[in-house]
N, C-alpha and C positions, 0 to 999 in steps of 0.2 A: 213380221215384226215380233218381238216379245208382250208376249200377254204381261200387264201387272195391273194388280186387283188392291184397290181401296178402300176401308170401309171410315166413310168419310167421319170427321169431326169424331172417331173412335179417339179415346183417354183413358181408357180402361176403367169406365165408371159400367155400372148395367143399365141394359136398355140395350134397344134398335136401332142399329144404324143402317146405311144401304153400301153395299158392297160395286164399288164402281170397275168396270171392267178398261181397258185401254190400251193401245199401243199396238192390234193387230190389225194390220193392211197386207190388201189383195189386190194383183193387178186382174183379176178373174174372178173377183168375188164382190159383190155389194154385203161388207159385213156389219148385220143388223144386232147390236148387245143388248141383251134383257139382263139389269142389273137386277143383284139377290138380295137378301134384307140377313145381316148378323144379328143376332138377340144373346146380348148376353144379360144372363140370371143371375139375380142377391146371391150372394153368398150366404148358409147358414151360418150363425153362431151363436154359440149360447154362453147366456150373462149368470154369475152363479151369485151369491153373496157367500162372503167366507163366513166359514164357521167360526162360533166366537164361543168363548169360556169365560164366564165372571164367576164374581163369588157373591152371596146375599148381601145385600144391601151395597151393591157398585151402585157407580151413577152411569149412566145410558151411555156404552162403550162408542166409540166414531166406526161406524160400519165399513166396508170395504169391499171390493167386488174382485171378479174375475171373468176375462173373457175368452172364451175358447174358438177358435174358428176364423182370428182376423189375419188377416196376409198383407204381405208387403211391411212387414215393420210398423202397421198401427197398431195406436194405441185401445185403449176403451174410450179414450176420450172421441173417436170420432161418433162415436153411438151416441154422444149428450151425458150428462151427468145422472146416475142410477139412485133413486132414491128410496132408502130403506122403506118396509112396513113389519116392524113390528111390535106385539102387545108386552114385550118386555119395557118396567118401567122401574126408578128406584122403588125398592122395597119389596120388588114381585119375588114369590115364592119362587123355593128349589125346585126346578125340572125345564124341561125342554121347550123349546119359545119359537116356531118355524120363524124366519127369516122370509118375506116376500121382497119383490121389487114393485113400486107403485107402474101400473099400466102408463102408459104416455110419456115414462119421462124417458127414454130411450126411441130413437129415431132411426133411420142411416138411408140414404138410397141407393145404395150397395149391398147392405146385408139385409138378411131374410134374420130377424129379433126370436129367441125362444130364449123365454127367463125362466129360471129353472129356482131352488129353495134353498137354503142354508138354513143353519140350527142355532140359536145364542143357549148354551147352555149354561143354567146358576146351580152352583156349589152348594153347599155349605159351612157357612160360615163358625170360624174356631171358637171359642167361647168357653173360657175358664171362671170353676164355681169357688168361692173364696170364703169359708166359714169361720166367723171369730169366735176367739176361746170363750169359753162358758165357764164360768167358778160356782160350786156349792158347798156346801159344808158336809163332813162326813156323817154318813146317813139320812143326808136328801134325798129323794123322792130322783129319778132323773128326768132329764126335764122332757115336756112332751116335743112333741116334730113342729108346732107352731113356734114355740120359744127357740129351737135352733132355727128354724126358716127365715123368725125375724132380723137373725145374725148373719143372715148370708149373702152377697154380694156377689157380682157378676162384672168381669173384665171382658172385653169385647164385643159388649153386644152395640148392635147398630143404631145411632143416633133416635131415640123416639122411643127403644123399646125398654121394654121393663121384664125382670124374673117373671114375676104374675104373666104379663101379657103375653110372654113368647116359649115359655116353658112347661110342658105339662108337668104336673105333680102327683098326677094321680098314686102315682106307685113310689113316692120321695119318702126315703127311710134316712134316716139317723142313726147309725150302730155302733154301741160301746161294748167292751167288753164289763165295764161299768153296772154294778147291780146295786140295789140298797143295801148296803154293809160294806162294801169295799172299801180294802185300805185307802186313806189319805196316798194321793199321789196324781199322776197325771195320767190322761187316757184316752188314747186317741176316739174322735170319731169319726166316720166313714160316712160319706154322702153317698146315695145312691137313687135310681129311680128317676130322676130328671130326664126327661126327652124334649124333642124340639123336632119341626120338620124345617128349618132352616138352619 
């Protein structure tokens, strides 16, 4: 007869199933089959989270994954829904925030799970300084750096902050070409010295 070999209730999911032998006859043989056992193994694959980019003061981006390793045309959805962890939050400072995926929420009994790291990185945010005109009379005194700081104003800064709270000043200059005697006229001043780590 033809030998043909079964490996019963096989779906191509993993696991063990038994491999059934059949179909060969003897008029000379009493033939005895010892069936074998197939084992098939998870497949690796690994879940990444994408890398993401904000700028200071976003609100908490919608995360997103990636799956490397799945065959037959699945998705990531057959792994279960991947759920971010990370310490990025509104308002968190510029720099680098790793990306985990929380343990548990990813399954399969097909695949062998290795969650690997993604990065949210924050910007910094643009932020224009706006100083209003100053008038004195010729041969005033000019004025010191607290009397222009009180005139100065800030466009884009992030809901909550303030110049004082998010600006250093340590080094904030005021420069006219402006001396006491100078003609009547007009004269630019120059901001300078303001920093910020966001």
């Amino acid at each position: 007869g033809t030998l043909a070999l079964t490996a019963t209730n096989y779906l191509g999911n993993a696991g063990i199933y038994d491999i059934v032998a059949s179909g060969l006859e003897s008029d000379n043989y009493a033939i005895n089959i010892t069936n074998a056992k197939l084992t098939v193994s998870k497949k690796a694959v690994t879940v990444t989270p994408d890398n993401i980019g904000v700028t200071y003061g976003d609100s908490i981006p919608t995360y997103t994954f990636k799956a490397d390793g799945l065959v037959n045309e699945e998705t990531i959805d057959v792994l279960g829904t991947p759920e971010a962890v990370c310490a990025y939050v509104f308002k968190s400072n510029v720099g680098n925030y790793p990306i985990t995926i929380k343990q548990g929420s990813l399954a399969s009994d097909n695949y062998t799970i290795t969650l690997a790291q993604g990065i949210l990185s924050v910007a910094k945010k643009d932020a224009v300084l706006n100083l209003a005109d100053s008038t004195i009379t010729y041969y005033d005194s000019y004025p010191n750096d607290n009397q222009f700081a009180s005139k100065l104003t800030a466009v884009g800064l992030v809901e909550g902050d303030t110049i004082a709270q998010t600006l250093w000043t340590n080094d904030a200059k005021f420069s006219s070409t402006y001396t006491v005697g100078s003609n009547a006229g007009e004269y630019d001043v120059i901001v300078s010295g303001y920093q910020s780590n966001n």
